[in-house]
C-alpha positions, 0 to 999 in steps of 0.5 A: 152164160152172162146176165142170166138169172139163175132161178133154180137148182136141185139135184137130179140123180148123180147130177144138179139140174140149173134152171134159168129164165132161158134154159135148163142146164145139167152139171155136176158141180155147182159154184155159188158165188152170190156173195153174203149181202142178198136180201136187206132185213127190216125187223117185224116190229117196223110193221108196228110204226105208224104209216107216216113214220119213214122207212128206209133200210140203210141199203136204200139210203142215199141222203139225209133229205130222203127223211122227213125233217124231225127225229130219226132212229138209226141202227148201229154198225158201221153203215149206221154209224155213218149215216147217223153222223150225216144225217145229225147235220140235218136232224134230231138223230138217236142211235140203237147200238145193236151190240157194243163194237170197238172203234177203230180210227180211219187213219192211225199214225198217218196210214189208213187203218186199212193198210196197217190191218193189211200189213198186220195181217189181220185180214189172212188170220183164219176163221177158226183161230182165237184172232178170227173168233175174236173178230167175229164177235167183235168186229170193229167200226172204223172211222166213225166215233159213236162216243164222241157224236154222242159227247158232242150231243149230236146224236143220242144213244139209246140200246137195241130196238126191241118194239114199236108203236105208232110213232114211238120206239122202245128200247130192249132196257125200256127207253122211249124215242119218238121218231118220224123217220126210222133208218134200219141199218139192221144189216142183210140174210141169205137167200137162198131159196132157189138153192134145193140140194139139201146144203142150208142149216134150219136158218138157210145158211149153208153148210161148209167147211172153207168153201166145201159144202156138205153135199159132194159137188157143192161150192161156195164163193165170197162168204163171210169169214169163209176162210178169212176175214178177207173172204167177203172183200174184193181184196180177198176174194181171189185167193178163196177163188185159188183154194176152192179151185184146188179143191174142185179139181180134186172133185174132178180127181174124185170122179165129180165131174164139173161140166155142163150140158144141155138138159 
């Protein structure tokens, strides 16, 4: 069924019942492909701005003259990277570095960073190795060079956000910036509240081990770091696809029969 929203699952004897706007489906085998950006996350302190503050979460952003000229706040990584360096042709631009990444150029010895990762094979290493835990902790911002927008004082540097009041924002180590526009590159969370099957940890994350949920005859698609670090790219997502394949069939082989029927 293609363009239908899936509003529901939960299991139901030996099987998972999948309800939509249309229809209730049976099945005994559920894939979750969503994907790992599904809801964009606004901190509670933005709550604490001032009504004539803008407010603008980076997935809504889309150029600097949606911001009302004066001083903007932006978050880090690498969407907020970017922005700040566009909007600082415009505007008075601070940035909140959330965490301290390494930067990586767009292009190294006259490739793209992409092509020499890929050639590396730094986008196959496995989620559980030592290069996988490094990266996960560490993921780089490619391209855009905080420290030199910094040196070249187009933009500010201040440490992570951690309260609000009014048209003022204070840093986690007692900074002040005054603001009239706030862009929250603050990133995205799982939602995955129609998903009643018992899979999600406390923080509604789901339990899985490659793809293969903690509840027989659950399956998740396109997670971050499901496998790999490509496990989130379109680059890489196929050959996720490939192994948890093998491993619905085993299900089959099991005795979890993947099929639908009409409820």
């Amino acid at each position: 069924m293609l363009n239908t929203r899936v509003t529901g699952v939960r299991r139901v004897g030996g099987a998972f019942e999948v309800r939509t706007a249309r229809e209730v489906r049976r099945a005994r085998a559920v894939v979750v492909a969503t994907g790992p950006f599904q809801v964009s996350f606004i901190p509670s302190l933005a709550q604490d701005l001032a009504a004539e503050v803008v407010q603008v979460h980076s997935s809504a952003y889309q150029q600097p003259a949606q911001l009302l000229p004066g001083r903007v706040v932006v978050g880090s990584g690498k969407s907020g990277a970017q922005i700040a360096a566009e909007v600082a042709r415009t505007h008075e631009v601070t940035l909140a570095l959330g965490r301290r990444q390494p930067h990586l150029p767009q292009r190294l010895l006259g490739r793209d960073i992409f092509d020499l990762l890929s050639l590396l094979g730094l986008f196959e290493v496995r989620a559980e190795s030592w290069v996988g835990r490094f990266f996960r902790r560490r993921d780089p911002v490619i391209g855009t060079d905080l420290r030199h927008l910094a040196r070249s004082g187009r933009v500010q540097l201040m440490a992570r956000v951690t309260g609000a009041e009014g048209r003022t924002v204070r840093s986690m180590d007692g900074q002040l910036a005054e603001v009239d526009a706030v862009v929250w590159a603050t990133g995205f969370r799982p939602d995955y509240r129609w998903l009643d099957v018992g899979v999600l940890d406390a923080q509604g994350r789901p339990r899985h081990a490659g793809g293969v949920g903690t509840v027989p005859g659950v399956y998740f698609l396109g997670l971050s770091w499901q496998r790999s670090r490509a496990s989130a790219l379109l680059g890489g997502v196929g050959r996720d696809a490939q192994a948890l394949g093998t491993q619905v069939i085993h299900g089959l082989a099991r005795g979890e029969l993947l099929g639908l029927e009409q409820a």
